[in-house]
C-alpha positions as CSV (number, residue, x, y, z in Angstrom):
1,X,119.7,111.0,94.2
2,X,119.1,108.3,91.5
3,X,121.0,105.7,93.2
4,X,118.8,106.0,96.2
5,X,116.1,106.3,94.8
6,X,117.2,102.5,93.2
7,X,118.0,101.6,96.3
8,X,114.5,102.8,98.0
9,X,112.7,101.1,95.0
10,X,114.6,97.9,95.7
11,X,114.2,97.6,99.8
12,X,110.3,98.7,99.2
13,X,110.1,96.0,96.3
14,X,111.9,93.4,99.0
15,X,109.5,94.5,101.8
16,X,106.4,94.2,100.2
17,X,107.3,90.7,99.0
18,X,108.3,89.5,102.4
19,X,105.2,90.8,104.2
20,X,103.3,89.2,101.5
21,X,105.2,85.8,102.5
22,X,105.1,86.8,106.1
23,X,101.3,88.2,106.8
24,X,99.5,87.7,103.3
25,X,97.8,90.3,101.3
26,X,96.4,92.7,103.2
27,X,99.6,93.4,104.9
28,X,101.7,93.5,102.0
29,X,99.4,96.1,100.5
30,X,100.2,98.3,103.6
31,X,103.9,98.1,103.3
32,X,103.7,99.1,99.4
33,X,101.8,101.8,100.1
34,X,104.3,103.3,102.4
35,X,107.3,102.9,100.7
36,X,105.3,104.5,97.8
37,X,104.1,107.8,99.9
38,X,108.1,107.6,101.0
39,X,109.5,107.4,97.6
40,X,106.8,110.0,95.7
41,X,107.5,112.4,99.3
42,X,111.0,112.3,99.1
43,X,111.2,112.9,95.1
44,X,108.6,115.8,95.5
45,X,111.2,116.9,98.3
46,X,114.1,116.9,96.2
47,X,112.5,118.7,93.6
48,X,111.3,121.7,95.8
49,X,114.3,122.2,97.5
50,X,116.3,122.0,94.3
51,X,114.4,124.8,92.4
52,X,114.4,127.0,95.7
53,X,118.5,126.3,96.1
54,X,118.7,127.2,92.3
55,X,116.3,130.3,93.0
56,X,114.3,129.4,90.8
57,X,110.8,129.3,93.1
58,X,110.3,132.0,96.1
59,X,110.4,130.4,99.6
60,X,106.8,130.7,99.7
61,X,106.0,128.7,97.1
62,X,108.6,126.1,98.7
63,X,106.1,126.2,101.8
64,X,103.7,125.5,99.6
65,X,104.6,122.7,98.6
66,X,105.9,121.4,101.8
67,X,102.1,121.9,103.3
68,X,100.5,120.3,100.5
69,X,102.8,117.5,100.4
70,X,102.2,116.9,103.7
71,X,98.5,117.5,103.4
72,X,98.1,115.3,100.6
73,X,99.9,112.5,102.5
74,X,97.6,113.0,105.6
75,X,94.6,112.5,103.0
76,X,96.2,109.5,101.8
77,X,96.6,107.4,104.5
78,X,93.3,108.9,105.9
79,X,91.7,106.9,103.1
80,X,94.0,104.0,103.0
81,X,93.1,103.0,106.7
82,X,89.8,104.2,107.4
83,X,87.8,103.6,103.9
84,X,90.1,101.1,102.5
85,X,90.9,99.3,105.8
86,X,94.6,98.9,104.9
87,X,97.0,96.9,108.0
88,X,98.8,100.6,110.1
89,X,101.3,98.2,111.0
90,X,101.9,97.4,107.4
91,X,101.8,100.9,106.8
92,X,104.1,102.0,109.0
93,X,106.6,99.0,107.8
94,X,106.9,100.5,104.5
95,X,107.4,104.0,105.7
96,X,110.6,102.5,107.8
97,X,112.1,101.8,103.9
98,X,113.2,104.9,103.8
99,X,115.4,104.0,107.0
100,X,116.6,101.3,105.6
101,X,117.7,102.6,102.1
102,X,119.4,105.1,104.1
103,X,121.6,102.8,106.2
104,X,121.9,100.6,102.4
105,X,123.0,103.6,100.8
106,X,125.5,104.7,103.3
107,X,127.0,101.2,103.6
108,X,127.3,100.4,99.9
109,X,130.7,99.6,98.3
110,X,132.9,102.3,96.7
111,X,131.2,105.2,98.1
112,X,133.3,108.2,98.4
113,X,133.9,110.2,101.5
């Protein structure tokens, strides 16, 4: 999980500063916020479903967590848009990090099979 998590921090880092070159500020502010909710969402993920696999929290406290990460994101980019007046678009280009880290991850050199 730590190498994607590099990975993620390193495609978000690269997308921010090219839709800062590309669109300017506003924009770039967009894209770092969504690769931030994607990183902090996926960690939180990891976490929950690792204590659940170790039995260590109930499956309700899983679904729990699931709602009010999910909740919690909604609130986030309910405020990032509409009070803040963050770019969507830019928004939306930083969630599609996570996509990217993905493919990165899978492609890198000397991964095992």
């Amino acid at each position: 999980m730590r190498g994607f998590l590099v990975i993620l921090t390193g495609v978000g880092a690269a997308l921010t500063v090219a839709a800062y070159l590309w669109r300017g500020v506003d924009f770039a502010e967009g894209v770092l916020l969504g690769c931030a909710l994607v990183g902090l969402n996926l960690y939180w993920m990891a976490r929950s479903v690792s204590a659940a696999m170790q039995a260590q929290a109930p499956r309700v406290r899983v679904a729990v967590s699931y709602a009010l990460r999910f909740g919690l994101s909604v609130l986030v980019l309910y405020a990032a848009i509409v009070e803040l007046g963050m770019h969507p678009m830019g928004i939306v280009v930083g969630v599609t990090s996570l996509l990217i880290a993905s493919v990165a991850y899978a492609l890198r050199p000397g991964r095992r099979h």
